[in-house]
C-alpha positions as a Python dict, from the first residue, in 0.01 Angstrom:
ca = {
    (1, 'X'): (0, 0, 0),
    (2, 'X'): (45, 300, -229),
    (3, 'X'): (-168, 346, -534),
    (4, 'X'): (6, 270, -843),
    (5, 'X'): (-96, 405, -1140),
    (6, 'X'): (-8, 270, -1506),
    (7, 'X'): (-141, 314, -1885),
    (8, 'X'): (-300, 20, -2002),
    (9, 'X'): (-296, -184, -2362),
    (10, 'X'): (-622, 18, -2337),
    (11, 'X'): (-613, 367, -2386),
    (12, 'X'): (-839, 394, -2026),
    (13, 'X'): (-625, 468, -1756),
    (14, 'X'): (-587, 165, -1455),
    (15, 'X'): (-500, 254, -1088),
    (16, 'X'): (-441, -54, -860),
    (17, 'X'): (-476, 9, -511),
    (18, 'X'): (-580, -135, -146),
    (19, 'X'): (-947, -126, -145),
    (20, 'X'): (-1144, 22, 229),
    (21, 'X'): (-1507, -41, 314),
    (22, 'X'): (-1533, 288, 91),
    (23, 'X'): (-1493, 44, -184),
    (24, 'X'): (-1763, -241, -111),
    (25, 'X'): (-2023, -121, -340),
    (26, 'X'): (-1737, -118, -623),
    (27, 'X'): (-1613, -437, -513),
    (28, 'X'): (-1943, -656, -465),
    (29, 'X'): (-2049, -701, -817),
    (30, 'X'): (-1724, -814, -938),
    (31, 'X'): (-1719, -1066, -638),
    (32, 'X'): (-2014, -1201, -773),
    (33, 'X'): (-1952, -1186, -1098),
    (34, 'X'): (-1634, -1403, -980),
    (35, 'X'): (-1903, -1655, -777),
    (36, 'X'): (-2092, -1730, -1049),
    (37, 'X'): (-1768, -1811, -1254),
    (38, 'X'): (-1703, -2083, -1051),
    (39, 'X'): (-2111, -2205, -1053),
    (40, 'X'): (-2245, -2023, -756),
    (41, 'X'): (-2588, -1840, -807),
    (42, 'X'): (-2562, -1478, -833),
    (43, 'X'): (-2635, -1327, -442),
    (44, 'X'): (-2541, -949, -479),
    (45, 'X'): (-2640, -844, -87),
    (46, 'X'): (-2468, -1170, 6),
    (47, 'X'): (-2116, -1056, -195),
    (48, 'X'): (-2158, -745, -28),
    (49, 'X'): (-2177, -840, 316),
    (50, 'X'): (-1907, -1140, 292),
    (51, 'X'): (-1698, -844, 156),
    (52, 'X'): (-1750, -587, 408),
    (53, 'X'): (-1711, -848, 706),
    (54, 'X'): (-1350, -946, 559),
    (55, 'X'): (-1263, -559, 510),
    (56, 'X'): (-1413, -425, 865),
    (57, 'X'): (-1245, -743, 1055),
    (58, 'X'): (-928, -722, 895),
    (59, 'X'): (-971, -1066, 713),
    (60, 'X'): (-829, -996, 413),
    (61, 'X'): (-682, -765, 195),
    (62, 'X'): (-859, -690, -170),
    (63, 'X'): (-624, -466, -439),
    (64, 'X'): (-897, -342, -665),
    (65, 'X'): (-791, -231, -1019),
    (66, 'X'): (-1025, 51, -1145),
    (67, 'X'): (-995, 296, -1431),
    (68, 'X'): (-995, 651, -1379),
    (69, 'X'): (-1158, 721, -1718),
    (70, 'X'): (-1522, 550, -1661),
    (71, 'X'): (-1712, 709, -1392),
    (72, 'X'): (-2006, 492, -1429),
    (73, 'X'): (-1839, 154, -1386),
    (74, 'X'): (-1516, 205, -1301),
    (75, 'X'): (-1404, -110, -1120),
    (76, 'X'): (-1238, -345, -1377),
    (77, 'X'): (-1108, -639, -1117),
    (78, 'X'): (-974, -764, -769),
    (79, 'X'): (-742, -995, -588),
    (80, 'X'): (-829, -1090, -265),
    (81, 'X'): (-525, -1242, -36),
    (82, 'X'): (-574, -1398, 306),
    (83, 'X'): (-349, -1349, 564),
    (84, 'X'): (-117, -1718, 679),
    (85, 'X'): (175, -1761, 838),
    (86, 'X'): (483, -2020, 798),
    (87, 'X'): (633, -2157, 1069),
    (88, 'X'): (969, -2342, 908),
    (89, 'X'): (1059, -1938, 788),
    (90, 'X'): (842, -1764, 1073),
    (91, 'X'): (731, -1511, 829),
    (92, 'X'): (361, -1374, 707),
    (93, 'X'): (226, -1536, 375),
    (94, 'X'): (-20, -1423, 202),
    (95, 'X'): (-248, -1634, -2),
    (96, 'X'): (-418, -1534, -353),
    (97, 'X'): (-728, -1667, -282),
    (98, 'X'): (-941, -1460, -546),
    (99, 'X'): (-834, -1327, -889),
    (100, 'X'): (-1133, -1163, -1117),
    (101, 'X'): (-1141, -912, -1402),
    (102, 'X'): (-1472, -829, -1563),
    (103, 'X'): (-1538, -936, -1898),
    (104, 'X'): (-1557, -630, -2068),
    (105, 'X'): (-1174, -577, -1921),
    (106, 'X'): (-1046, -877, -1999),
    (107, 'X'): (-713, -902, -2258),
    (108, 'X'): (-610, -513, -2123),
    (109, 'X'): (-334, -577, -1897),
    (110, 'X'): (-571, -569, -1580),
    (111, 'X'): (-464, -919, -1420),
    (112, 'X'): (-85, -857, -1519),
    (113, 'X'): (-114, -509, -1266),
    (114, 'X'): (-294, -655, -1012),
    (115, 'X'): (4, -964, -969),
    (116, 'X'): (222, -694, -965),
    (117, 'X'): (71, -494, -744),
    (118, 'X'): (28, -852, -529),
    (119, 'X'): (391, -862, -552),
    (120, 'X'): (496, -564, -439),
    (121, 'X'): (237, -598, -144),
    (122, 'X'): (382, -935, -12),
    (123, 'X'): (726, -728, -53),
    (124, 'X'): (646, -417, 171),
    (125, 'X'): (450, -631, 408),
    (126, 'X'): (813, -882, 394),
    (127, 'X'): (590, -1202, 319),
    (128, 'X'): (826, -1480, 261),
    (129, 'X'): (597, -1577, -70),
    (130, 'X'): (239, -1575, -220),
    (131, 'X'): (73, -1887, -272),
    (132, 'X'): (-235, -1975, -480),
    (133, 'X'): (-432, -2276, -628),
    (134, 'X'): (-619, -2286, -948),
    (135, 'X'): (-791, -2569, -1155),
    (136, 'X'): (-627, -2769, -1349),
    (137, 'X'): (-819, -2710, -1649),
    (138, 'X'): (-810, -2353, -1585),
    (139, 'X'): (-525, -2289, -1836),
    (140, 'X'): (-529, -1920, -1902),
    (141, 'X'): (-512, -1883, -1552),
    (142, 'X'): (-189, -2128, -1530),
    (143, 'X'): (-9, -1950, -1829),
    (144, 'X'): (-76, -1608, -1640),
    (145, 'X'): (69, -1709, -1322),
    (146, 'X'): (380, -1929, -1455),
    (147, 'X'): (477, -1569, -1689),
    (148, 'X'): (494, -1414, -1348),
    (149, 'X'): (665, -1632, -1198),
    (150, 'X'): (483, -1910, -1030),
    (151, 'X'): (630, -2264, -1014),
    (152, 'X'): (400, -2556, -970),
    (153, 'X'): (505, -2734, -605),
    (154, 'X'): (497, -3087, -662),
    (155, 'X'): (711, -3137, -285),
    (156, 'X'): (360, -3141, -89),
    (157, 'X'): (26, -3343, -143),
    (158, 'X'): (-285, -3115, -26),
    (159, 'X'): (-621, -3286, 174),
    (160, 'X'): (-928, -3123, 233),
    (161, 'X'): (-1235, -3220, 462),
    (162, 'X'): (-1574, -3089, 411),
    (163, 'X'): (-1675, -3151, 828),
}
């Protein structure tokens, strides 16, 4: 994926682009940041390695959205989609598993460019679709991802095992 690069409700400048093992050390302490979100204690080596494993093995794929204007902190957030498949339409899928933008970059437009940038990844890479889950009570999260587009899919009941 090319970078793309926009102007922000912010004044800062925001380039969204396919993050390389380069990018781990950028990458790591928004991932935990992201962890601790959902109640998991803060483990900065740990974020680093699960990172680099799923960038060096080809796991996943991570858009990072950083501005070009800070050069001490300049990562502002990530989506992290995992490669799947369907069979019915024999075509890739991708799957949004991770969507975080740091605090002080929240309300700026930074989630908005990385779903597009999401988008026009699952287009060039001719994914049928891009699917994701949230929590229910997570509503700013739902009214994000219904203004892009997202439908709820009531057709299909999900299970889960913890083995």
């Amino acid at each position: 994926m090319s970078s793309t690069s926009v102007e922000a409700a912010h004044p800062a400048s925001l380039q969204v682009r396919q993050a390389t093992d380069d990018d781990v050390d950028l990458i790591a302490p928004l991932f935990d940041d992201y962890r601790q979100f959902y109640d998991q204690r803060s483990d900065l080596d740990g974020a680093r390695a699960f990172i680099r494993a799923r960038l060096q093995r080809w796991e996943s794929v991570i858009l990072l959205a950083i501005s070009t204007d800070v050069i001490e902190a300049p990562a502002l957030g990530f989506v992290q989609l995992y490669p799947s498949f369907s069979s019915v339409s024999m075509r890739r899928l991708w799957i949004l598993n991770d969507l975080f933008v740091a605090e002080h970059a929240r309300r700026r437009g930074v989630a908005r460019e990385l779903l597009s940038a999401t988008h026009r990844f699952a287009r060039e890479s001719r994914a049928v679709r891009v699917e994701l889950t949230t929590a229910p009570s997570n509503h700013a999260a739902k009214r994000l991802y219904e203004a892009h587009g997202y439908r709820l899919v009531n057709e299909f009941i999900a299970y889960s095992i913890h083995p």
